[in-house]
Backbone of each chain as ProteinMPNN parsed JSONL, in Angstrom:
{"seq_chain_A": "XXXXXXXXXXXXXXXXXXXXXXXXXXXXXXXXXXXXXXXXXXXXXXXXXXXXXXXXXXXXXXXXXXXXXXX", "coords_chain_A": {"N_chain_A": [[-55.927, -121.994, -52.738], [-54.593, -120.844, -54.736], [-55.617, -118.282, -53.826], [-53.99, -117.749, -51.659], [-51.51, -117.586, -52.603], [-51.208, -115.222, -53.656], [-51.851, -113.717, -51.429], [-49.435, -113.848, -49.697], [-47.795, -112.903, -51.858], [-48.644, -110.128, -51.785], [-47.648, -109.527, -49.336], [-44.885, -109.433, -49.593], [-44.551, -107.671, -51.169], [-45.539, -105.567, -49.781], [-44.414, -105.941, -47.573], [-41.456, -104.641, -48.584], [-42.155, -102.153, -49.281], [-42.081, -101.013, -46.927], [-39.802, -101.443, -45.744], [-38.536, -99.742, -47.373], [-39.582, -97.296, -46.666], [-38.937, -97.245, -43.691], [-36.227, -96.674, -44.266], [-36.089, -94.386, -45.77], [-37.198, -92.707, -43.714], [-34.752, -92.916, -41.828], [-32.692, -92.268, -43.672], [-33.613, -89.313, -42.981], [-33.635, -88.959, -40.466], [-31.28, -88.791, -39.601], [-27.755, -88.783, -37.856], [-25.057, -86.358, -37.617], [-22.003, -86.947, -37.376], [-19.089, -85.576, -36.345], [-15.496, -86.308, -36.081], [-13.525, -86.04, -32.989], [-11.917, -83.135, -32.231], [-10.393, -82.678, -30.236], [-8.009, -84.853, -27.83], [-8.827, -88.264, -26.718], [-9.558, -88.708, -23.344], [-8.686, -90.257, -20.815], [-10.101, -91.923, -18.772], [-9.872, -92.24, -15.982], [-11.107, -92.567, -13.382], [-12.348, -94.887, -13.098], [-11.355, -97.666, -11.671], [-10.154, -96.288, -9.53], [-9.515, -95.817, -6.13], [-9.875, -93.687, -3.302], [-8.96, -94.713, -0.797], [-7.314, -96.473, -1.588], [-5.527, -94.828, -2.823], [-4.318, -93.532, -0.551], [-3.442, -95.149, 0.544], [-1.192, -96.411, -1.275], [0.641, -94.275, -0.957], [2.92, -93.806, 0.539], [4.654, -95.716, -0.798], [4.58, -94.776, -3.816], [5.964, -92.616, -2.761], [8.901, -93.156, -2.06], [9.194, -94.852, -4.677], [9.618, -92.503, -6.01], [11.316, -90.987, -5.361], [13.845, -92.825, -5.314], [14.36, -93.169, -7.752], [15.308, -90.686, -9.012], [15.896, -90.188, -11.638], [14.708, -90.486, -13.345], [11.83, -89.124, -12.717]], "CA_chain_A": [[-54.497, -122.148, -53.05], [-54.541, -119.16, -55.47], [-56.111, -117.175, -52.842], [-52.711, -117.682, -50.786], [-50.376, -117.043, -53.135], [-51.326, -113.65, -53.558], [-52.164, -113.312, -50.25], [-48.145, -114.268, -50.559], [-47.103, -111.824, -52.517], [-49.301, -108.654, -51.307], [-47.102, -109.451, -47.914], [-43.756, -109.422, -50.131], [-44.332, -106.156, -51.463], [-45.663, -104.325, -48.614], [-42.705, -105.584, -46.343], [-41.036, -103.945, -49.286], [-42.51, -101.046, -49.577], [-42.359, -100.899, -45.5], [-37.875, -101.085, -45.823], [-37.974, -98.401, -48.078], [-39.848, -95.892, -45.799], [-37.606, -97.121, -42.703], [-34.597, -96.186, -45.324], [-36.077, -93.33, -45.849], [-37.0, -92.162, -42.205], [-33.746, -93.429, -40.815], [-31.678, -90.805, -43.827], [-34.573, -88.381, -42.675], [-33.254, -88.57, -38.92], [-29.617, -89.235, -39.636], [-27.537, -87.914, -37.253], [-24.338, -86.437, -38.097], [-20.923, -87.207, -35.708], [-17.536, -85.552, -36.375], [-14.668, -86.638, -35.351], [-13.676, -84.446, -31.966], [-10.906, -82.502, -32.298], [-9.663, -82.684, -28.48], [-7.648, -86.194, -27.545], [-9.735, -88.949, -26.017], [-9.472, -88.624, -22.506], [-8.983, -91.832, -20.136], [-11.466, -91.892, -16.646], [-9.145, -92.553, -14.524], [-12.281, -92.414, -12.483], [-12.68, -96.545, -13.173], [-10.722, -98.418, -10.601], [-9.177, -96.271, -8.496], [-10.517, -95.496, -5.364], [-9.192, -92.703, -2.356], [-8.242, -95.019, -0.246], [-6.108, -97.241, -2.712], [-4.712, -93.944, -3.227], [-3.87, -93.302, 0.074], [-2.381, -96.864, 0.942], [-0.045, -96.673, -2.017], [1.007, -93.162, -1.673], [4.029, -94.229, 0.95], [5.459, -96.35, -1.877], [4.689, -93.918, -4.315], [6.763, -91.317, -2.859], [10.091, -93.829, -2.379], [9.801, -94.63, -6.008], [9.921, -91.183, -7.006], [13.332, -90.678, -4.734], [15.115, -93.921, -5.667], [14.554, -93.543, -9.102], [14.88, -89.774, -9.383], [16.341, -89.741, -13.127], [12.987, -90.658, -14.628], [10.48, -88.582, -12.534]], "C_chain_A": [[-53.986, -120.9, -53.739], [-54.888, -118.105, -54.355], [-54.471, -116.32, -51.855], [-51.572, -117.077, -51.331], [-50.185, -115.796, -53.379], [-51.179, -112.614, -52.628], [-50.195, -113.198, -49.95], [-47.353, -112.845, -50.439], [-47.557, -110.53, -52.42], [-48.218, -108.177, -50.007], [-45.67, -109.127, -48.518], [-43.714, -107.898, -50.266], [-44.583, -105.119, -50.153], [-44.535, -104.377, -47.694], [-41.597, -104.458, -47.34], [-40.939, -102.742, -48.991], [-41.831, -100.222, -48.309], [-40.6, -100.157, -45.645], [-37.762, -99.861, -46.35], [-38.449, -97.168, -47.508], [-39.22, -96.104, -44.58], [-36.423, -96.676, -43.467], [-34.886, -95.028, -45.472], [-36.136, -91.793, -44.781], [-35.535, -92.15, -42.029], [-32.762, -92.314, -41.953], [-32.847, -89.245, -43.169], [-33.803, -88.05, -41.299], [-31.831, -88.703, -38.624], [-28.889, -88.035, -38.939], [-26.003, -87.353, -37.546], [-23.086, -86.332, -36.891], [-20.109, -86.511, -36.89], [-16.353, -85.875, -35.302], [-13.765, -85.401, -34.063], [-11.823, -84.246, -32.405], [-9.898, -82.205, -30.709], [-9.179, -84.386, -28.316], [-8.449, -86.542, -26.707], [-8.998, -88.723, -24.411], [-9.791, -89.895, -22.247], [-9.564, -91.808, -18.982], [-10.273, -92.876, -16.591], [-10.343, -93.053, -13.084], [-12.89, -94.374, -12.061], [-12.204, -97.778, -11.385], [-9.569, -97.795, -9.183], [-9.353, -95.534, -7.607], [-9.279, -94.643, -4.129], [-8.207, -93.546, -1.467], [-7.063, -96.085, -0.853], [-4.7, -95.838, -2.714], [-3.408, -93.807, -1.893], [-2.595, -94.097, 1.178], [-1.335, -97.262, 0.092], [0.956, -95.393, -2.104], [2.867, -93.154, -0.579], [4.696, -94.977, -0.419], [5.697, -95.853, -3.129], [6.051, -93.007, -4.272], [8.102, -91.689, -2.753], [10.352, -94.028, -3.303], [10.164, -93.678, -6.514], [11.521, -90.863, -6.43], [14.148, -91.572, -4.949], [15.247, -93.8, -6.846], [14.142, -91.54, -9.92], [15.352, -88.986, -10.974], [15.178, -89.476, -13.691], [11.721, -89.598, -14.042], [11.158, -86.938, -12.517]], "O_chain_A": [[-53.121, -120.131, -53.322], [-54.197, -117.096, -54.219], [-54.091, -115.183, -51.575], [-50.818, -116.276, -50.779], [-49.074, -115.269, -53.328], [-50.763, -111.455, -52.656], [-49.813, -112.04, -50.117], [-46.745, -112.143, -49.63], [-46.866, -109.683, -52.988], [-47.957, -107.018, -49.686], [-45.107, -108.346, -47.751], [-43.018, -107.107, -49.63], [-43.909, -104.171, -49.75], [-43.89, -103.463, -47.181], [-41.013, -103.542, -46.76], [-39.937, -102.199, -48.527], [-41.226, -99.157, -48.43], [-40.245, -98.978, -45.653], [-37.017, -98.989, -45.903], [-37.896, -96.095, -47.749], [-38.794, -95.033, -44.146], [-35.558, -96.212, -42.723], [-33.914, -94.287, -45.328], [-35.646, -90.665, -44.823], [-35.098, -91.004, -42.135], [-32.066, -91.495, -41.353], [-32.297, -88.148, -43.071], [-33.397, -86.905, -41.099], [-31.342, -88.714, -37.494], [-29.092, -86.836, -39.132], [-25.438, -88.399, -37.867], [-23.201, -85.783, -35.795], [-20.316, -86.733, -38.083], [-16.339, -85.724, -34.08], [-13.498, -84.222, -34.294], [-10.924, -85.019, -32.736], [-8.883, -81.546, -30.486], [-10.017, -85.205, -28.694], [-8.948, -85.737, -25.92], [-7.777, -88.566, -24.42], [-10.608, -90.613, -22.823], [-8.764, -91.45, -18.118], [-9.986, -93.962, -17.097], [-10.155, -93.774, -12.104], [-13.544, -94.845, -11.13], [-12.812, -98.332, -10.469], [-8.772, -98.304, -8.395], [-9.411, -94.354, -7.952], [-8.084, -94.937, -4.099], [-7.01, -93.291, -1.339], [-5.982, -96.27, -0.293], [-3.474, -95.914, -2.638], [-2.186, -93.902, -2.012], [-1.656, -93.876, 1.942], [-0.592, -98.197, 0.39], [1.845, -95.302, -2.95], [3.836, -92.541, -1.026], [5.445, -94.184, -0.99], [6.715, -96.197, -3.728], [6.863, -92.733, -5.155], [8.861, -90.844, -3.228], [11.506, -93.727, -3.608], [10.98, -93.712, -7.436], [12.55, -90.585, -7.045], [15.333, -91.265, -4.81], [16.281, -94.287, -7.302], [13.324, -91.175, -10.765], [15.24, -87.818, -11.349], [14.764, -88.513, -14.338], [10.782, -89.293, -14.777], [10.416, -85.965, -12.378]]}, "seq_chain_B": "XXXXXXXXXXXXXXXXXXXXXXXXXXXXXXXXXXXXXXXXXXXXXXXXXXXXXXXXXXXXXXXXXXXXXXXXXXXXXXXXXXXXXXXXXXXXXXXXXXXXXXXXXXXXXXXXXXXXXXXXXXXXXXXXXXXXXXXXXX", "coords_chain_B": {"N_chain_B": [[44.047, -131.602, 8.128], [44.657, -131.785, 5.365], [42.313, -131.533, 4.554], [40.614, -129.306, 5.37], [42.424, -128.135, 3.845], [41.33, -128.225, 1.534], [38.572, -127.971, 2.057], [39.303, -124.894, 1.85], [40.151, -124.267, -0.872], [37.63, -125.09, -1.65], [36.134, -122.749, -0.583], [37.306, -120.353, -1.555], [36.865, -119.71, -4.174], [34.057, -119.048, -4.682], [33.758, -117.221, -2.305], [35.386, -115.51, -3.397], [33.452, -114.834, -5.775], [31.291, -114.237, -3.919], [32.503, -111.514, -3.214], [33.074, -110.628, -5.883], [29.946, -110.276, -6.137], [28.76, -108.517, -4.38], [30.359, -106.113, -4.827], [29.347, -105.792, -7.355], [26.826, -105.365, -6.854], [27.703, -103.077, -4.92], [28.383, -101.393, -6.919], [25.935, -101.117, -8.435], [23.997, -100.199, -6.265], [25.426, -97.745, -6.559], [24.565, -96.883, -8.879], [22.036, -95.797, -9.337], [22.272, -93.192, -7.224], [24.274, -91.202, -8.598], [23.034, -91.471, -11.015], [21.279, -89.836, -10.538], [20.304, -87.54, -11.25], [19.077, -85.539, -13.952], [18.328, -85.973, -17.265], [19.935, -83.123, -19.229], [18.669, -82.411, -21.587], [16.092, -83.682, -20.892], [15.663, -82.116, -18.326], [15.82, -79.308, -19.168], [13.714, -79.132, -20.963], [11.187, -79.318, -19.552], [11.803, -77.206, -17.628], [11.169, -75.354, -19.385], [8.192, -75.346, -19.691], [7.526, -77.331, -22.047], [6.943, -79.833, -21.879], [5.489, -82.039, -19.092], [3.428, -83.008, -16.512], [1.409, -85.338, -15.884], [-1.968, -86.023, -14.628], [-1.849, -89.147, -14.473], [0.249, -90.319, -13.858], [2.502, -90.282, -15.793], [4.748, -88.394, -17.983], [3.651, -85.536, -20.452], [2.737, -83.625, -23.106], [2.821, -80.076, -23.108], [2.826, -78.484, -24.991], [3.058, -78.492, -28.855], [5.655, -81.009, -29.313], [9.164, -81.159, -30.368], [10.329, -83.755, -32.49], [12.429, -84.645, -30.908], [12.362, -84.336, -28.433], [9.775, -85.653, -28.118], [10.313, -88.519, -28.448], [12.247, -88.393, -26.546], [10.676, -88.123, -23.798], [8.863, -90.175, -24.641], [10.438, -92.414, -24.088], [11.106, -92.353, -21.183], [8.659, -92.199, -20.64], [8.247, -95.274, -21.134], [10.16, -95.719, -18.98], [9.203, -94.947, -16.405], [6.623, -96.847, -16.768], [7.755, -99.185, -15.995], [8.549, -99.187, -13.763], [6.485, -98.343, -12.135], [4.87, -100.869, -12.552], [6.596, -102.483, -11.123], [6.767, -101.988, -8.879], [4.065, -101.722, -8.046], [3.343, -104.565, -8.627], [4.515, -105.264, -6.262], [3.211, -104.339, -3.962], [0.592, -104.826, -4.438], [-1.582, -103.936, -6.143], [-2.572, -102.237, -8.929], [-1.073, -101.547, -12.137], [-2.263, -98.72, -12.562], [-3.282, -98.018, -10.571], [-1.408, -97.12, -8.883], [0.144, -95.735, -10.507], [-1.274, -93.344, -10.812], [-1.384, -92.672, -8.037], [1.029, -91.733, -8.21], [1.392, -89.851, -9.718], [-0.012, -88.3, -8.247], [1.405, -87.179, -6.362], [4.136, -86.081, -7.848], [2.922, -84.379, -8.973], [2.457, -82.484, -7.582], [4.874, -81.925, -6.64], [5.89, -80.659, -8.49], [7.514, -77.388, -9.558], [7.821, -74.003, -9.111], [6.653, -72.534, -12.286], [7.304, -74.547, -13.729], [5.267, -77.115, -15.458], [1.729, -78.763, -15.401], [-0.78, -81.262, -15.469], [-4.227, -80.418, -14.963], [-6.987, -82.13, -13.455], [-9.035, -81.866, -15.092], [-8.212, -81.862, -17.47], [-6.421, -80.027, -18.546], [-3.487, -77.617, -19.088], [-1.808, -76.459, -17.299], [0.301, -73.761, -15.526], [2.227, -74.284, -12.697], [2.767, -72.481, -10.019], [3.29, -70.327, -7.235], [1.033, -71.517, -5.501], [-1.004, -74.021, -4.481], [-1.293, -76.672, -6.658], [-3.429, -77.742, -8.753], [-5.131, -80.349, -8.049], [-6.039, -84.052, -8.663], [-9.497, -84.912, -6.898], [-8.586, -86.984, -5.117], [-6.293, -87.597, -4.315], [-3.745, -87.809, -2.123]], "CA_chain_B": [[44.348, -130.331, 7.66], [43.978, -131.758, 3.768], [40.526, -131.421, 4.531], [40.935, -127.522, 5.633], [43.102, -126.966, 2.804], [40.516, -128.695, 0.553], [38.019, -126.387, 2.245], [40.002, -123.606, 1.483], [40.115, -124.159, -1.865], [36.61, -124.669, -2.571], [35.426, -121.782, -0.343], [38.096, -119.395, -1.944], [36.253, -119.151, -5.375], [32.77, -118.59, -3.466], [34.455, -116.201, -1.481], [35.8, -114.224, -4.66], [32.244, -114.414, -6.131], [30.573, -113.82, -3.339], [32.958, -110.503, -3.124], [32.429, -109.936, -6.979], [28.697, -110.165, -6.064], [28.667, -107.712, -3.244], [31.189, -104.97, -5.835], [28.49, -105.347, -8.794], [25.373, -104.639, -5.564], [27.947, -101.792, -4.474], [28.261, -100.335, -7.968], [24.306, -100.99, -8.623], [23.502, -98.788, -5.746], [25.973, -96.798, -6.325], [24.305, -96.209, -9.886], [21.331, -94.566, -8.963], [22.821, -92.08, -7.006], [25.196, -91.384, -9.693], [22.559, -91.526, -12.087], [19.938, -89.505, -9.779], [20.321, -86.204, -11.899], [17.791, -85.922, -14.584], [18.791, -85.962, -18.742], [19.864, -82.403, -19.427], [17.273, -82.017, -22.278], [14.735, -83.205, -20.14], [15.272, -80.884, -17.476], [15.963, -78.338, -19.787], [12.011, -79.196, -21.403], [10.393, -79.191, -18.451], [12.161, -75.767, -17.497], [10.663, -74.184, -20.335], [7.124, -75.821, -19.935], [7.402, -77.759, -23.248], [6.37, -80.519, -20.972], [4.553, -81.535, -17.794], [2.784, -83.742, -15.284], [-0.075, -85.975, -16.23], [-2.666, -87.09, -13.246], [-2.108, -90.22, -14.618], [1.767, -90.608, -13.303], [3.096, -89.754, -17.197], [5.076, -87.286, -18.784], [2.624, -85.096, -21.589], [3.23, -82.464, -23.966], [1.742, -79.004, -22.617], [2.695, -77.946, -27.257], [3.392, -79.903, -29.977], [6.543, -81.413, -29.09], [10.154, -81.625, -31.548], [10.5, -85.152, -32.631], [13.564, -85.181, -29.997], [11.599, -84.63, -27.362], [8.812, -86.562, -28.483], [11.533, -89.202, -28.013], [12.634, -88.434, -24.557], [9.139, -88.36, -23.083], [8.508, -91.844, -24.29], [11.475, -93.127, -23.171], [10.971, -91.807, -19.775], [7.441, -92.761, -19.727], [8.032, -96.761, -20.628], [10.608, -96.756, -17.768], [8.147, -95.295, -15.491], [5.988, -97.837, -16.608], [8.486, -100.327, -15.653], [8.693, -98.827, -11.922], [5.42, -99.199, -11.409], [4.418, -102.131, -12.703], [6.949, -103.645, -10.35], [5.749, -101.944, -7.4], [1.98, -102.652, -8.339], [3.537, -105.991, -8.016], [5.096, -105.566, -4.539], [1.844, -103.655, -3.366], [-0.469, -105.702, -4.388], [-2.22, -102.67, -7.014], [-2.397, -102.155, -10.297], [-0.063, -100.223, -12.914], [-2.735, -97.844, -12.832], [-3.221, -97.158, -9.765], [0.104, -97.212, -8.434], [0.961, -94.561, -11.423], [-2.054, -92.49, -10.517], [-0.809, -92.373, -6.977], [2.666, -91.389, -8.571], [1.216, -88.68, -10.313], [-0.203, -87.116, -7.359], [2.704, -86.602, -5.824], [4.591, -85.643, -9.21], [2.078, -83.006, -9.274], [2.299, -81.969, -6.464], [6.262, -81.905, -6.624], [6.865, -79.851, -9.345], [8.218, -76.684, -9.152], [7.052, -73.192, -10.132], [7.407, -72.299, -13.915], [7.321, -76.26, -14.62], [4.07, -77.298, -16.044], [0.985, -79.85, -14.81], [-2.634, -81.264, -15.86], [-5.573, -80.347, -14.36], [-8.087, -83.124, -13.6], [-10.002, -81.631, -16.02], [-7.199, -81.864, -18.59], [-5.829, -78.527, -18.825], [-2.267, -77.733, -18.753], [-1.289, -75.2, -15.96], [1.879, -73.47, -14.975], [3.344, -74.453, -11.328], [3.03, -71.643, -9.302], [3.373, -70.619, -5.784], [-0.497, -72.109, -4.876], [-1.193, -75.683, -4.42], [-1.492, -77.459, -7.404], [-5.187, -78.624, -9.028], [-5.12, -82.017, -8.177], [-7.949, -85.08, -8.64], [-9.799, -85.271, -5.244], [-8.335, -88.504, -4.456], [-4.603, -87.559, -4.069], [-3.482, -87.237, -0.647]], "C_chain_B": [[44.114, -130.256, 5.74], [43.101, -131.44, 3.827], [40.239, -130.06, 4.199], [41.225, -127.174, 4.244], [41.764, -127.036, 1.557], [39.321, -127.612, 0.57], [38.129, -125.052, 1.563], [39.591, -123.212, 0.274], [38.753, -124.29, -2.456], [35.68, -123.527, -1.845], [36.013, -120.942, -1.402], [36.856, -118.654, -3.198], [34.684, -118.632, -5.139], [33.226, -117.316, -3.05], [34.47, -114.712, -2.451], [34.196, -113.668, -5.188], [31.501, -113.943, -5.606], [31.41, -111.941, -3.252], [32.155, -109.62, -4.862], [30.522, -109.722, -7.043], [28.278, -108.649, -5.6], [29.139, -106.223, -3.801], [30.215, -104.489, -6.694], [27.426, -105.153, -7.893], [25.876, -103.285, -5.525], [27.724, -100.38, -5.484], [26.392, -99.881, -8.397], [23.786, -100.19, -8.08], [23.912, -98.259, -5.382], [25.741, -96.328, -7.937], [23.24, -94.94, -9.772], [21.224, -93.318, -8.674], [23.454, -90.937, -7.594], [24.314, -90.916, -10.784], [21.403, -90.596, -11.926], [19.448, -87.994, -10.178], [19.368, -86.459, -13.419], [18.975, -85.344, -16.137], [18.605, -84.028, -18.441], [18.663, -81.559, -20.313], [16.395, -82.076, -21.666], [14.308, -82.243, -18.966], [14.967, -79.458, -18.205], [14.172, -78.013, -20.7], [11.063, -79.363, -20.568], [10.825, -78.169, -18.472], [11.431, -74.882, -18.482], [9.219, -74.56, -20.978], [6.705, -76.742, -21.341], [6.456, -79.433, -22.52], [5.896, -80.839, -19.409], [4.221, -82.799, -17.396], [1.571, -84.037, -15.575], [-1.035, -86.46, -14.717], [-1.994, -88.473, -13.51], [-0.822, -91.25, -14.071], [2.797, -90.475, -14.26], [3.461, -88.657, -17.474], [3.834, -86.5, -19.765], [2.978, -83.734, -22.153], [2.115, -81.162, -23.595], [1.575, -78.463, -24.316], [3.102, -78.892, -27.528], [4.956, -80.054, -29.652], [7.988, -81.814, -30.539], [10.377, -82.892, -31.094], [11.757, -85.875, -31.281], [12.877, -85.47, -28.564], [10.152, -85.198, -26.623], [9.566, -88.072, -27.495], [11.704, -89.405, -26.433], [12.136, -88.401, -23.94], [9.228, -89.676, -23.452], [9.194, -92.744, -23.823], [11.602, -93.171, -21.569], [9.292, -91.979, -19.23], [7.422, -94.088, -19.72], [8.866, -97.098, -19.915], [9.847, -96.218, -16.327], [7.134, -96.12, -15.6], [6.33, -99.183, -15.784], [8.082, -100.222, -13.775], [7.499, -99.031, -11.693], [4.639, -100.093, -11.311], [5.346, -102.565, -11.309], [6.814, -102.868, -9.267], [4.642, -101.394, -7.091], [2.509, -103.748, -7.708], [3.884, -106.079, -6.762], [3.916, -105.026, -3.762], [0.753, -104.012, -3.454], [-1.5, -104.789, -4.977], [-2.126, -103.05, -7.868], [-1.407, -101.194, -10.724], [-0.655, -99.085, -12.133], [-2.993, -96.881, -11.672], [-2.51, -96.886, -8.582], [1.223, -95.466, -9.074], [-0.117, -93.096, -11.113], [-1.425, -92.009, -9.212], [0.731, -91.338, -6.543], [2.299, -90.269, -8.751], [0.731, -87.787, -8.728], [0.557, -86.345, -6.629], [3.62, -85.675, -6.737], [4.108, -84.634, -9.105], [2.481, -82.076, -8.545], [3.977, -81.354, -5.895], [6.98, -81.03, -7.5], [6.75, -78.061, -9.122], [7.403, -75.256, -9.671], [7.596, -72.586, -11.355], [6.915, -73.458, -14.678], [5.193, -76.391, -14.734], [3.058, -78.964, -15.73], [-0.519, -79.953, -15.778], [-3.429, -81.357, -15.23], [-6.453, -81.55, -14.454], [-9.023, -82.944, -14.865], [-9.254, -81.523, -17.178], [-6.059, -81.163, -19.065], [-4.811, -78.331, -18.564], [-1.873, -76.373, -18.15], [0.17, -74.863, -15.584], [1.711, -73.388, -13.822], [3.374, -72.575, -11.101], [3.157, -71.377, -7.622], [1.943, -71.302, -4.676], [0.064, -73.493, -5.085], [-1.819, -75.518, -5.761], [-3.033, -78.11, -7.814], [-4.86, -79.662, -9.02], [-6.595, -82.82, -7.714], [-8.083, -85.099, -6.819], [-9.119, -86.244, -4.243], [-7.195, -88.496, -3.928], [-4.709, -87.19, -2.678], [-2.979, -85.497, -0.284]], "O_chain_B": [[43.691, -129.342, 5.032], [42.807, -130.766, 2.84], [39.773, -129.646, 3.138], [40.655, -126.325, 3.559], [41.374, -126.086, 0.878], [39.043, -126.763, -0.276], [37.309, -124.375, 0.942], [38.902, -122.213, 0.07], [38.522, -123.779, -3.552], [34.579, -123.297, -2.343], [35.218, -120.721, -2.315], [36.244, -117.587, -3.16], [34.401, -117.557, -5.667], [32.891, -116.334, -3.712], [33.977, -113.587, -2.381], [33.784, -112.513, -5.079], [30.764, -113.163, -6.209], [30.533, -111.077, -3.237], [31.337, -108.719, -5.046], [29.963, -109.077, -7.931], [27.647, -107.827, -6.265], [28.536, -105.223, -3.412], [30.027, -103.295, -6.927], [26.765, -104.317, -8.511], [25.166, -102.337, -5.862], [27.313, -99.232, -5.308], [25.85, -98.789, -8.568], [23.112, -99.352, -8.678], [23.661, -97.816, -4.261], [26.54, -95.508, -8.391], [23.385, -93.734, -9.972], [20.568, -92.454, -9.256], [23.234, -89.8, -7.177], [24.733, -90.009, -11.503], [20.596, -90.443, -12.843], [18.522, -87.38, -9.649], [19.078, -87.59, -13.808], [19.982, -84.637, -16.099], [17.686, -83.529, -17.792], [18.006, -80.567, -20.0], [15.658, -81.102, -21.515], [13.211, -81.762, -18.682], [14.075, -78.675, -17.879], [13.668, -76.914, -20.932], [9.946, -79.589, -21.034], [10.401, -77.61, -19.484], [11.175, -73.706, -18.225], [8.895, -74.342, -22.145], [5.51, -76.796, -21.631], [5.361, -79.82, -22.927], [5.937, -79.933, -18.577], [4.765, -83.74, -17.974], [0.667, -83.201, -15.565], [-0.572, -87.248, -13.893], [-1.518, -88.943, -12.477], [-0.846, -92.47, -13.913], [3.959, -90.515, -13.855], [2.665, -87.734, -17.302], [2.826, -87.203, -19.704], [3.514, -82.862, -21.469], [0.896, -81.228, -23.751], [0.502, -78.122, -24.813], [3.453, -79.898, -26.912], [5.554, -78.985, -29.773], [7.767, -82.589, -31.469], [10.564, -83.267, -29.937], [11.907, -87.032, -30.89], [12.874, -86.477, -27.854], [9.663, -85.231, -25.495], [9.375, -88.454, -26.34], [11.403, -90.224, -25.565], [12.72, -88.633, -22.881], [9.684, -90.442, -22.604], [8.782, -93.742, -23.231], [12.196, -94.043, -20.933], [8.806, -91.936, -18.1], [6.849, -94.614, -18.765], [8.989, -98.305, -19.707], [9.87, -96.902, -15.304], [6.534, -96.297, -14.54], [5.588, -99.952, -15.172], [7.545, -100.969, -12.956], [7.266, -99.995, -10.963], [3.845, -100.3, -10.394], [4.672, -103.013, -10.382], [6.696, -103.69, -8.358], [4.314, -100.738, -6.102], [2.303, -104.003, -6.521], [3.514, -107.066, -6.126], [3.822, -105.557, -2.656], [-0.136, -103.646, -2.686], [-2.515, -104.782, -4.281], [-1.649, -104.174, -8.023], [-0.945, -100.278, -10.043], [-0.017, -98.486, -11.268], [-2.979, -95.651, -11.621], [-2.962, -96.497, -7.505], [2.109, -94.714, -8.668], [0.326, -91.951, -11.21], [-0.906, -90.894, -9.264], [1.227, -90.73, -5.594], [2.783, -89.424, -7.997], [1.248, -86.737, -8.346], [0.436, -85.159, -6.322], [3.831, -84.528, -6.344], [4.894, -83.686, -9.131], [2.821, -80.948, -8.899], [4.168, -80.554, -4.98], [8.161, -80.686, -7.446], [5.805, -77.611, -8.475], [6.494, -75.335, -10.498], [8.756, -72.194, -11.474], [6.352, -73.495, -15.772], [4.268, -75.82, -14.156], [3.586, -80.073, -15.824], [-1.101, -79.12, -16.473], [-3.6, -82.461, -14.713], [-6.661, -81.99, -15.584], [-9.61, -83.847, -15.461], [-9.872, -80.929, -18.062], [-5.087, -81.523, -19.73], [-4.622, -78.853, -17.465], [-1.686, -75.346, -18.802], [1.042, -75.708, -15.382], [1.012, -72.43, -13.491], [3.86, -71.711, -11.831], [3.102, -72.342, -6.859], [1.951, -71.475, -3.457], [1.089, -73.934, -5.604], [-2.604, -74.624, -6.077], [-3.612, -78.918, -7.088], [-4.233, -80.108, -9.981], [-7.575, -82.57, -7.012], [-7.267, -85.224, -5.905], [-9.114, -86.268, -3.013], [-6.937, -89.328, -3.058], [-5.547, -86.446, -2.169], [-2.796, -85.137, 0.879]]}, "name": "protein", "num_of_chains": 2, "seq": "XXXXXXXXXXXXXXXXXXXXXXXXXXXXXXXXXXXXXXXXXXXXXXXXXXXXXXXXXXXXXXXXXXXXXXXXXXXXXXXXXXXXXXXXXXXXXXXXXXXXXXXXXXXXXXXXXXXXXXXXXXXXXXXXXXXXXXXXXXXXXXXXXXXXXXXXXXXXXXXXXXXXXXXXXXXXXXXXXXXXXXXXXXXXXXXXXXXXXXXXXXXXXXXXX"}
């Protein structure tokens, strides 16, 4: 019963011990980010495919002439 | 002939409305036309590259932009939003790539002097070459 409890508490400390050298690795390998100085860019690249392009580009080019204040 | 006249009288006001209908259509697309000349400032900021042509179908600042024309870009980009949301909706697309589609053309439309973005981000002056545009544009 005594045997255990020790047995116990040998496991307490060493997990211990264990955190504090991952804490200490992990500032050891810390990596450092700044914030970028260029605006995030959006991928366009996601959903929109050549021929989408090419099947909307008739309707495209009427909006741009009916509504030529805004473009 | 009461009948007729009765007729008469309840087409008449129909009639009128249907006329006042047909007046406020005529003037409607006879706004556009009318209206089909671009804001002096903004031509005038495009003309002098302050702004430009996004792939994306958006206005964008080639420099830091005065608060006015900060202004008149966004105003002019949430009613191109408007336009192509609603014909995404008639096309059966998205905003996005309805406005992408826009832009290629846009790009591809503007003038030399006036100012564009490179796929790769970069803001280019309009010259007498074709235009850097994303692969995808027609």
């Amino acid at each position: 019963m005594n045997m255990t409890k020790t047995g116990a508490r040998r496991f307490a400390i060493s997990g211990r011990s264990l955190a504090v050298i991952t804490g200490m690795s992990a500032l050891a390998g810390c990596v450092q980010i700044d914030t970028p100085d260029k605006p995030i860019e959006i991928n366009l690249n996601i959903n929109i495919r050549q021929e989408v392009v090419y099947r909307l580009d008739g309707d495209a080019k009427k909006l741009i002439e009916q509504n030529s204040e805004i473009f | 002939m009461g009948k007729n006249e009765m007729r008469m009288m309840t087409w008449k006001p129909t009639g009128l409305a249907l006329a006042a209908i047909a007046a406020t259509a005529a003037v409607a697309l006879g706004v556009p036309s009318a209206m089909a000349q671009r804001d002096p400032a903004y031509a005038a900021a495009r003309a002098a590259g302050q702004i430009g042509e996004q792939p994306d179908g958006y206005l964008g600042f080639a420099t830091t932009p005065t608060p006015a024309i900060r202004a008149l870009v966004q105003d002019l980009n949430i009613k191109r939003k408007a336009a192509y949301t609603a014909s995404a909706q008639s096309t059966g697309s998205t905003v996005e790539q309805f406005a992408f589609t826009s832009g290629c053309n846009l790009i591809a439309k503007t003038k030399p002097g006036e100012k564009y973005q490179t796929p790769g981000g970069a803001w280019k002056t309009r010259d007498a070459s074709p235009p850097e545009r994303d692969a995808r544009c027609p």
